[in-house]
C-alpha positions in Angstrom: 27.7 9.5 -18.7 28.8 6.2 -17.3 27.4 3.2 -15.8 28.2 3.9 -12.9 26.3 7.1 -12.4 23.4 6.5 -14.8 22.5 3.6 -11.7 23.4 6.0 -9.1 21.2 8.5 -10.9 18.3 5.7 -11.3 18.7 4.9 -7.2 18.7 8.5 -6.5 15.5 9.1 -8.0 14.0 5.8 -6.8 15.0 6.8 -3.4 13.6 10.4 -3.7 10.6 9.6 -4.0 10.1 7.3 -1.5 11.8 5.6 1.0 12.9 1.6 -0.2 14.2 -1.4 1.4 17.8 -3.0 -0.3 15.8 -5.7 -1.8 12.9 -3.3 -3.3 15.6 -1.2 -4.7 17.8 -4.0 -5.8 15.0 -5.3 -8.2 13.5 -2.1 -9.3 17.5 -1.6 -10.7 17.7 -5.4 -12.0 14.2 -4.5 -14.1 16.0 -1.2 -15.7 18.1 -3.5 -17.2 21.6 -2.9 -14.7 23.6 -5.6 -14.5 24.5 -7.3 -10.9 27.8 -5.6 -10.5 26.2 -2.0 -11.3 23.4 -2.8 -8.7 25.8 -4.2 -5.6 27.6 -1.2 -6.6 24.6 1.8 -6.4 23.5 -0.3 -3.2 26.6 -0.2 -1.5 27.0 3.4 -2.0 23.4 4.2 -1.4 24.1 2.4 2.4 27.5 4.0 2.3 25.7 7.9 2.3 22.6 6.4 4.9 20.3 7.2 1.9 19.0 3.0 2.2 18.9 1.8 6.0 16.8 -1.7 6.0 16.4 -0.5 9.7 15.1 2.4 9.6 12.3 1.7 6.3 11.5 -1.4 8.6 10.5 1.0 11.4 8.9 3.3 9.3 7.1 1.2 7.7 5.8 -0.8 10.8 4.4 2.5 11.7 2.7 2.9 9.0 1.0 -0.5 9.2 0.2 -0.3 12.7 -1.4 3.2 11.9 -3.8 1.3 9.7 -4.8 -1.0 12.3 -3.1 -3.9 10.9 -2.2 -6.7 13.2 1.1 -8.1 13.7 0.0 -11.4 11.3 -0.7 -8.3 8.5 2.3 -6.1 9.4 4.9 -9.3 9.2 3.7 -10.6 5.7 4.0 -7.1 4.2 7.4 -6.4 5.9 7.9 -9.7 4.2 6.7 -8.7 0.6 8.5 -5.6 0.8 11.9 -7.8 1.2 12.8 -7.1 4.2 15.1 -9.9 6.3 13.5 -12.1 8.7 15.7 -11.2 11.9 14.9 -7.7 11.4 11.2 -8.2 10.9 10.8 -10.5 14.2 12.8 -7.9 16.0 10.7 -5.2 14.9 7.8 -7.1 15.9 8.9 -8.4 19.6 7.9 -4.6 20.2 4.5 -4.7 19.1 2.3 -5.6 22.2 -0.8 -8.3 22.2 -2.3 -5.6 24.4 -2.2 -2.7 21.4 -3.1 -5.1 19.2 -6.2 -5.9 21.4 -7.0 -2.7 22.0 -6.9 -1.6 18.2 -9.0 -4.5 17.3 -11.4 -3.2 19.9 -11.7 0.5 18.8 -12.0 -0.6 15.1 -14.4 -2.8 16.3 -16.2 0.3 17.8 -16.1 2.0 14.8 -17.4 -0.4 12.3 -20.3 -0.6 14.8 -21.3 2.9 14.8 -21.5 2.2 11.1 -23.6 -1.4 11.4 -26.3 0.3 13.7 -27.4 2.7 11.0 -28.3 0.1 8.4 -31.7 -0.7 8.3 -31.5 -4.1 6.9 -30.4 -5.9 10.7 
């Protein structure tokens, strides 16, 4: 087997198992030892077949951040740590509304009240 396909085969199962931004992949290959050639290479074909879209992990991601209440401060330093570009990130979250956020805030805050009122130690 060659270089070549022993990093494609690396991306491959990387990417099956759960969806990755270029940079996330792109160090998960530099730590299996791959040199930068083999790397630009597995990325650029992995983008080439639509299996890595920065775009699309961005929104998917954002998703799943705002599904755990997580405010736009939370969701933009995780998009960060997960290597994501800038641009992207502040485009993704020019979407996300003060008013959601409010109103998340709010029903966690309901929520975490519900569970306050039982205590018996005020």
């Amino acid at each position: 087997m060659d270089d070549q396909q022993m990093v494609m085969d690396k991306a491959m199962r990387l990417l099956s198992i759960r969806a990755h931004s270029t940079a996330e992949l792109r160090e998960k290959l530099f730590k299996k030892g791959f040199s930068a050639g083999l790397v630009d290479f597995a990325i650029a074909e992995c983008v080439r077949l639509r299996f890595l879209d920065d775009r699309q992990f961005a929104e998917m991601y954002l998703q799943e951040l705002q599904s755990r209440g997580y405010g736009g401060r939370k969701c933009r330093m995780s998009m960060r740590q997960k290597g994501l570009p800038g641009e992207l990130i502040d485009e993704m979250l020019e979407n996300v509304s003060c008013e959601d956020e409010a109103q998340r805030a709010m029903e966690l805050l309901a929520r975490k009240l519900k569970t306050l009122t039982r205590e018996t130690d005020p």
